[in-house]
C-alpha positions in Angstrom: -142.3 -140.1 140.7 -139.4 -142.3 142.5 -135.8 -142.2 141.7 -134.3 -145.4 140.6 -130.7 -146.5 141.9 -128.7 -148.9 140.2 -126.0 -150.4 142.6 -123.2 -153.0 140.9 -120.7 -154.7 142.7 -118.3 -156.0 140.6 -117.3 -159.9 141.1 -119.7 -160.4 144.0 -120.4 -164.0 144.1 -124.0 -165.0 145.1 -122.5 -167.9 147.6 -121.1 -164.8 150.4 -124.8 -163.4 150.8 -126.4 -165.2 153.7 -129.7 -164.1 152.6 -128.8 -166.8 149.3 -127.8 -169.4 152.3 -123.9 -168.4 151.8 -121.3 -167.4 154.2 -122.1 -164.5 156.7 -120.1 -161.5 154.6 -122.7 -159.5 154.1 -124.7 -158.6 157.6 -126.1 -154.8 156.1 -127.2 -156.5 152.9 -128.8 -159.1 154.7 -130.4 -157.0 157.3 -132.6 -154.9 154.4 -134.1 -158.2 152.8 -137.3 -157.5 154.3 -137.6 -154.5 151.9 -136.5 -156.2 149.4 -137.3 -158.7 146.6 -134.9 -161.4 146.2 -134.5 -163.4 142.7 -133.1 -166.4 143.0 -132.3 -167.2 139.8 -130.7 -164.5 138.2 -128.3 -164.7 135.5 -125.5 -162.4 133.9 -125.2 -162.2 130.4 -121.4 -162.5 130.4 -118.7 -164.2 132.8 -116.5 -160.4 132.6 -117.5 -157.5 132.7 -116.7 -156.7 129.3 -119.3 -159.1 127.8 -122.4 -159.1 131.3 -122.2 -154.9 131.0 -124.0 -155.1 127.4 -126.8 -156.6 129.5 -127.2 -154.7 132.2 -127.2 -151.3 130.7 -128.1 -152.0 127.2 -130.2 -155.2 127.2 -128.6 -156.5 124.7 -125.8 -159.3 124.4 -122.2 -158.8 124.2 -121.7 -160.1 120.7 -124.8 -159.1 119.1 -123.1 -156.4 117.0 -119.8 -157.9 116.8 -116.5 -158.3 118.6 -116.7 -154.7 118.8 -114.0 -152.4 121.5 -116.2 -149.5 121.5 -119.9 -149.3 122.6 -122.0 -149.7 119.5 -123.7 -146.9 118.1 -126.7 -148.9 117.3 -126.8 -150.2 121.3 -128.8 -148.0 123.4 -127.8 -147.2 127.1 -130.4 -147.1 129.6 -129.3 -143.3 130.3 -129.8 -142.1 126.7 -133.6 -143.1 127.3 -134.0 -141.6 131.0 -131.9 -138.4 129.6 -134.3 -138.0 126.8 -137.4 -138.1 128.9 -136.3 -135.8 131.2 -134.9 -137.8 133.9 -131.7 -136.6 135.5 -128.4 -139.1 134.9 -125.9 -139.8 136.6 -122.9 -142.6 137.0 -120.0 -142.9 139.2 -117.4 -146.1 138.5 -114.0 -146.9 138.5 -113.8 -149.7 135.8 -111.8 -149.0 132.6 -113.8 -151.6 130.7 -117.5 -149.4 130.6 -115.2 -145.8 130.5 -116.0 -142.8 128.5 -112.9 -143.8 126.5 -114.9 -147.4 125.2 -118.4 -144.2 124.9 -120.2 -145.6 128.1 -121.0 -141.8 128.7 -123.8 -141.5 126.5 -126.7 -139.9 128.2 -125.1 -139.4 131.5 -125.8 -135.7 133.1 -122.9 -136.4 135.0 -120.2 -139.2 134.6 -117.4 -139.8 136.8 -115.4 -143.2 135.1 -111.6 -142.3 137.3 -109.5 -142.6 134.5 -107.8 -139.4 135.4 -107.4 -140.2 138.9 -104.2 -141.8 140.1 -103.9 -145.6 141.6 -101.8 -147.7 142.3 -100.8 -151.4 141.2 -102.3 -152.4 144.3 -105.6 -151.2 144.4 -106.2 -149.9 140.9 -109.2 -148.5 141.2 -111.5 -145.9 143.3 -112.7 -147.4 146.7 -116.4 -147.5 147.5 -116.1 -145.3 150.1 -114.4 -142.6 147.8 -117.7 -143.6 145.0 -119.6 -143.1 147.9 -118.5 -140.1 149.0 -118.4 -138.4 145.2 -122.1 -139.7 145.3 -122.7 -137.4 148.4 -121.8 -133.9 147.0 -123.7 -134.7 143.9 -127.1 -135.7 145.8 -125.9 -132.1 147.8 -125.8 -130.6 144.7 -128.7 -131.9 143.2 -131.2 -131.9 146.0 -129.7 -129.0 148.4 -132.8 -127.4 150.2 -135.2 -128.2 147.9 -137.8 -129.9 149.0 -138.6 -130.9 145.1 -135.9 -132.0 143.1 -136.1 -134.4 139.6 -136.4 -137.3 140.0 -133.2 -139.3 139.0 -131.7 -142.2 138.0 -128.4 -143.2 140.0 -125.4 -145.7 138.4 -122.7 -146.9 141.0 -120.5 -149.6 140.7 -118.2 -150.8 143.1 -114.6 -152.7 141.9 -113.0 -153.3 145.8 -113.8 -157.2 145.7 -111.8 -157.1 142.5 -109.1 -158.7 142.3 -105.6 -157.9 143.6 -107.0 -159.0 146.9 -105.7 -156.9 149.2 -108.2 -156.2 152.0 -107.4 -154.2 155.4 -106.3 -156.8 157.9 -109.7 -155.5 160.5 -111.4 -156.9 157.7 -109.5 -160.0 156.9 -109.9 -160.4 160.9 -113.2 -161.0 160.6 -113.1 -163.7 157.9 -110.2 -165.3 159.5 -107.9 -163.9 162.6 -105.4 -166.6 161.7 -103.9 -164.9 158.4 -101.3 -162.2 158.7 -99.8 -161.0 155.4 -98.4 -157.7 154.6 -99.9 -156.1 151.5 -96.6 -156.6 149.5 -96.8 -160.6 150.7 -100.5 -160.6 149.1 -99.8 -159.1 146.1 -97.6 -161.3 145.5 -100.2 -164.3 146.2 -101.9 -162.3 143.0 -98.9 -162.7 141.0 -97.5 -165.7 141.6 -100.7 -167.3 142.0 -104.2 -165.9 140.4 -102.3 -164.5 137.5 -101.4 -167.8 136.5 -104.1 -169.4 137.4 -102.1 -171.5 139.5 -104.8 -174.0 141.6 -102.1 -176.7 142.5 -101.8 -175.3 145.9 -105.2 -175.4 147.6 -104.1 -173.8 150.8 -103.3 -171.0 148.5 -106.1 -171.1 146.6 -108.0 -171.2 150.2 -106.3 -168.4 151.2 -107.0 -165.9 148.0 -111.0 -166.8 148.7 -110.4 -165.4 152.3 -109.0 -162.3 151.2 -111.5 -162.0 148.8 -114.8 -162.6 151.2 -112.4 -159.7 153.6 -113.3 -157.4 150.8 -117.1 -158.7 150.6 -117.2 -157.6 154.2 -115.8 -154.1 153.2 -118.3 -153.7 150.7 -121.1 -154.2 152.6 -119.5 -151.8 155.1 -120.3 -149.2 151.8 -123.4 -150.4 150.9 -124.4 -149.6 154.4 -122.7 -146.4 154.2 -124.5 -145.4 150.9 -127.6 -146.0 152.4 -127.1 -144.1 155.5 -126.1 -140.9 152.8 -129.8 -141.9 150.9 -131.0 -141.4 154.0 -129.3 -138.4 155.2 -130.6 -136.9 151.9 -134.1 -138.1 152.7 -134.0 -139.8 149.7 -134.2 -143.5 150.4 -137.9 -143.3 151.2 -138.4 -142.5 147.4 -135.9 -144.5 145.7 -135.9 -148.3 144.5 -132.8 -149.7 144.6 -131.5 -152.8 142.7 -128.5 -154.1 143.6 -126.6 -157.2 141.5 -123.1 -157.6 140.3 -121.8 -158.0 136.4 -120.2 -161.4 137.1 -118.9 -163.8 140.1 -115.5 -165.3 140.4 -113.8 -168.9 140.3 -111.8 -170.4 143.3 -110.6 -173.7 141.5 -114.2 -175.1 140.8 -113.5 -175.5 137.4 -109.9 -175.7 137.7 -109.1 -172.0 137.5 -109.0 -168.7 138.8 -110.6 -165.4 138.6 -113.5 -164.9 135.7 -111.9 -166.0 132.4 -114.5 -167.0 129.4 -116.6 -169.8 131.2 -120.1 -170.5 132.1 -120.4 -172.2 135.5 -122.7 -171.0 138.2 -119.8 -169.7 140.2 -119.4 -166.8 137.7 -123.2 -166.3 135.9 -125.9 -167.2 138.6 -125.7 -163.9 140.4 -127.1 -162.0 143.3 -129.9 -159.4 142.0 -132.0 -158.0 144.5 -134.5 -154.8 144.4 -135.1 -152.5 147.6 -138.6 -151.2 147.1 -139.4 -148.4 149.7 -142.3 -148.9 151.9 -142.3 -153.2 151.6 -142.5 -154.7 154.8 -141.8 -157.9 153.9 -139.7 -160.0 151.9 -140.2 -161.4 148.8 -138.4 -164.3 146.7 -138.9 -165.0 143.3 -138.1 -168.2 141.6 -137.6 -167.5 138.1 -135.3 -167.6 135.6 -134.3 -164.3 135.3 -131.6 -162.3 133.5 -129.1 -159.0 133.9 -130.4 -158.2 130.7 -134.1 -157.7 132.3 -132.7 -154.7 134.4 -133.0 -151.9 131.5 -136.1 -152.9 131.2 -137.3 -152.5 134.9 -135.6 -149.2 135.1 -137.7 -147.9 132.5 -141.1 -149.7 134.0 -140.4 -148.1 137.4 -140.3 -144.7 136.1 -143.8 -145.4 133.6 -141.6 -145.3 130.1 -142.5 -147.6 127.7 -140.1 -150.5 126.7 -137.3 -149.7 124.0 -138.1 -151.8 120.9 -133.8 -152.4 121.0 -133.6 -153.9 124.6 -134.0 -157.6 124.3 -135.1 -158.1 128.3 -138.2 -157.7 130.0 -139.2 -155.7 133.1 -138.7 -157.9 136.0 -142.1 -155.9 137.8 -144.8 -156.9 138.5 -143.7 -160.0 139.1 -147.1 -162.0 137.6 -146.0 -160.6 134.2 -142.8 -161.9 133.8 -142.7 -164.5 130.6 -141.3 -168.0 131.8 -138.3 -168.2 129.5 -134.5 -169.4 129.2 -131.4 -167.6 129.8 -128.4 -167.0 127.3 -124.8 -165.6 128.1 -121.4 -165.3 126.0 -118.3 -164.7 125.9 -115.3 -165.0 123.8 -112.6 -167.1 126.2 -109.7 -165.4 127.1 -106.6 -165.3 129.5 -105.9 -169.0 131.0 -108.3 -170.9 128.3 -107.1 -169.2 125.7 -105.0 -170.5 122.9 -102.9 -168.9 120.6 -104.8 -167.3 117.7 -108.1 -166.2 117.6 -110.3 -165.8 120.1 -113.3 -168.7 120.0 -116.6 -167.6 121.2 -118.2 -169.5 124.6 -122.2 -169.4 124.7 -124.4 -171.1 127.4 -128.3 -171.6 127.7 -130.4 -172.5 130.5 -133.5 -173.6 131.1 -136.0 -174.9 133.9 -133.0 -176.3 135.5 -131.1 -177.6 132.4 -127.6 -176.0 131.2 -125.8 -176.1 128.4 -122.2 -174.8 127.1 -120.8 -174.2 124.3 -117.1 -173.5 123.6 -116.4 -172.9 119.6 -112.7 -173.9 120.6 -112.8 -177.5 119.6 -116.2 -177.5 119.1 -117.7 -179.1 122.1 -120.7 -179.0 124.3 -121.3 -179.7 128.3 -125.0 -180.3 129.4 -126.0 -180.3 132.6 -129.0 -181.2 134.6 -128.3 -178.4 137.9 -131.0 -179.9 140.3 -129.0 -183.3 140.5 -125.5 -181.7 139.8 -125.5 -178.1 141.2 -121.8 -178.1 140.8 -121.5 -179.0 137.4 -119.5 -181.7 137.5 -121.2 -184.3 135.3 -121.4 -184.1 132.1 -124.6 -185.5 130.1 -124.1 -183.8 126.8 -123.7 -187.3 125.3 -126.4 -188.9 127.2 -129.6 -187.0 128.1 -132.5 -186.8 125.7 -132.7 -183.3 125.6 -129.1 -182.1 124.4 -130.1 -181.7 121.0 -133.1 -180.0 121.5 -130.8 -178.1 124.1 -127.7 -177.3 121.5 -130.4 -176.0 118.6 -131.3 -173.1 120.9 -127.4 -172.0 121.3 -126.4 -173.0 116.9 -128.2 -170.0 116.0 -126.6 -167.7 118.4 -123.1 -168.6 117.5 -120.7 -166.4 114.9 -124.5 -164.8 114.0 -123.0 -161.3 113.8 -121.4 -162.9 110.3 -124.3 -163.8 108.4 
C-alpha cells in the first residue's frame, strides 16, 4: 500500500504556476508536472480558509451545519476514517483557523497546529521550512531503519504566501531587483494599505502583488525541499502527493484586497495537482472539479470505501468522475461587510457558466467565463439561463434553518 500526502499552500493563486500558463514563480513545482496530473478546473469550496477547509478535509460545505466556530461533531475529517482503518495520521500547520482549539485534531496520530509557539506580528506563523523540518524527525521517527513501516497519510500546509507580505529581499530580487524596502517599510504597506483594502494607489497595489509572488518563489523553494526529505526517506517512490491551496487572493480585480467573502476566479479556481509515483508523463484534466473531491481520493487511493457523509467524489480514475457543477460559500466579511449580521455569499458553476449570489441586498451576478474570463460583465439580467442558473443556488441559501 502507498502513503498519501496532502500538501496545502495557503493563498496560492493558480495565475503564479507556469505550468497553468502564469508567471514563472514556481520553477520546482513546474519541473515535476510530468509526474503529475494537472486539473484545470478545480474549485475551492470557500474564498477563506475558514469556509474552503470544510471541503478539503471534510467534504462537506462550510455552512452545511450552521455558522458554527467549532468543527461540527456530525462533520467527519478525513483522518478519523484513515485512523480507524489503521492508517497512521499525521498533520503539521500553522493556521489558527483549522487548530485543535476549533477540534481539527480529530483522528490525527500526531498534530502539530503552533499555537504554543511564539511569532511575531510580522510573520505570524511557522515557516515552511520549520513545517518541513518538524516533518523530517517525524518520517525519522516513523520510518527509522525499517525497511516496512505503515503506511501513512501526511497533512501539511504551508501559510508563508499569507499575508503580511514580507519576503527576504534574495527572494523579492528575483521577482523584481528594483524594490528595496525594509521589513518595517512593508509592513507598513500591510497596514496602511491591504488592511484597508486601499486599491486607490495601483503602484502600491503593484507592489504588494510583488512581494507576494517573492513569497511564491520561497514556497516552492520548500516544496522542493520537502521532496528532497521524501526522498531522503525513500519515501517519495511510494507516495502520491496532491498538492492545491484552500483559496487565492485579490490584487484590485474586484476592487479589493486580500480574500474577503467573494467568488471571482482570482480567489476559487485554484491550483490542484496530484504527483503519482512512477507516471512518466503528464496528464491534464479538463473537468470541473472541486476541493471537496479530495477526501474522497484520499480514501480511493488507499482502497477504503467512500464515507456516506462526504459529499465529493474521488477525482481517480479519471473516466469515472461524474460531469457535474461546482458550489462554494461564504458568509462576507472584513471590507464588504456591513454593520450587523453577517449575509451569506454562494456561487455555482457550470460548463463555463457562473453565478453569485450575495444575500446582502439580495442580488445575483452571472457570468459566461469563456467570453468574460475576468468577470467583468454582468448578464444576470440578460442571459436565458439565469434562472435556471439561480434555482440551483435558492435551495442552498439559509438551508441550515429549515
Amino acid at each position: 500500500m502507498k502513503n498519501v500526502i496532502l500538501l496545502t499552500i495557503d493563498t496560492l493563486r493558480r495565475d503564479v504556476l507556469r505550468c497553468y500558463e502564469g508567471g514563472n514563480f514556481t520553477p520546482f513545482i513546474d519541473s515535476i508536472q510530468n509526474r503529475c496530473i494537472r486539473f484545470n478546473k478545480a474549485h475551492s469550496s470557500g474564498p477563506y480558509t475558514r469556509a474552503a477547509f470544510p471541503g478539503i478535509l471534510t467534504s462537506s460545505y462550510y455552512l452545511e451545519y450552521g455558522r458554527e466556530k467549532m468543527l461540527s461533531k456530525r462533520r467527519v475529517l478525513i483522518s478519523e476514517v484513515l485512523k480507524k482503518a489503521g492508517i497512521v495520521t499525521a498533520g503539521f500547520h500553522s493556521n489558527p483557523y483549522v487548530s485543535a482549539y476549533f477540534d481539527w485534531n480529530r483522528g490525527w496520530d500526531l498534530f502539530y497546529d503552533s499555537m504554543e509557539d511564539e511569532v511575531d506580528d510580522m510573520v505570524p506563523y511557522i515557516k515552511a521550512k520549520e513545517i518541513n523540518n518538524k516533518v523530517g524527525k517525524w518520517l525519522s521517527s516513523h520510518i527509522g531503519s525499517e525497511r516496512e513501516y505503515k503506511p501513512f497519510f501526511l497533512w501539511l500546509h504551508y501559510m508563508d504566501i499569507h499575508e503580511p507580505y514580507i519576503p527576504e529581499q534574495e527572494y523579492i530580487d528575483l521577482i523584481d531587483s528594483s524594490i528595496h524596502l525594509s521589513k518595517d517599510e512593508m509592513f507598513k504597506l500591510f497596514k496602511d494599505v491591504l488592511l484597508k483594502r486601499d486599491v486607490s494607489d495601483r503602484g502600491k497595489v503593484e507592489i504588494l502583488r510583488k512581494l507576494y509572488c517573492a513569497h511564491v518563489r520561497e514556497v516552492d523553494d520548500a516544496v522542493r525541499e520537502f521532496f528532497e526529505i521524501l526522498e531522503r526517506w525513500n519515501v517519495l517512490k511510494n507516495s502520491w502527493v496532491i498538492l492545491t491551496t484552500d483559496h487565492g487572493d485579490e490584487f484590485g480585480e474586484h476592487g479589493g484586497l486580500s480574500h474577503d467573502g467573494k467568488m471571482y476566479s482570482e480567489l476559487v479556481h485554484v491550483p490542484l495537482i496530484i504527483y503519482e509515483p512512477g507516471r512518466e508523463k503528464a496528464e491534464v484534466c479538463n473537468t470541473l472539479v472541486s476541493t471537496i473531491d479530495i477526501s474522497p481520493t484520499i480514501l480511493y487511493l488507499f482502497g477504503l470505501k467512500p464515507v456516506e457523509t462526504f459529499q465529493g467524489h474521488s477525482l481517480l480514475p479519471l473516466d469515472n468522475y461524474p460531469v457535474k457543477g461546482v458550489f462554494g460559500e461564504a458568509v462576507d466579511k472584513h471590507g464588504s461587510q456591513e454593520k450587523g449580521e453577517e449575509k451569506e455569499v454562494h456561487y455555482y458553476r457550470e460548463k463555463d457558466l457562473k453565478i453569485i449570489y450575495h444575500e446582502r441586498g439580495d442580488s445575483w451576478e452571472l457570468y459566461d467565463l469563456k467570453a468574460d474570463p475576468l468577470e467583468l460583465k454582468n448578464i444576470a439580467e440578460t442571459s436565458p439561463e439565469a434562472e435556471r442558473m439561480k434555482e440551483k443556488v435558492r435551495s442552498r441559501v439559509r438551508r441550515y434553518q429549515r
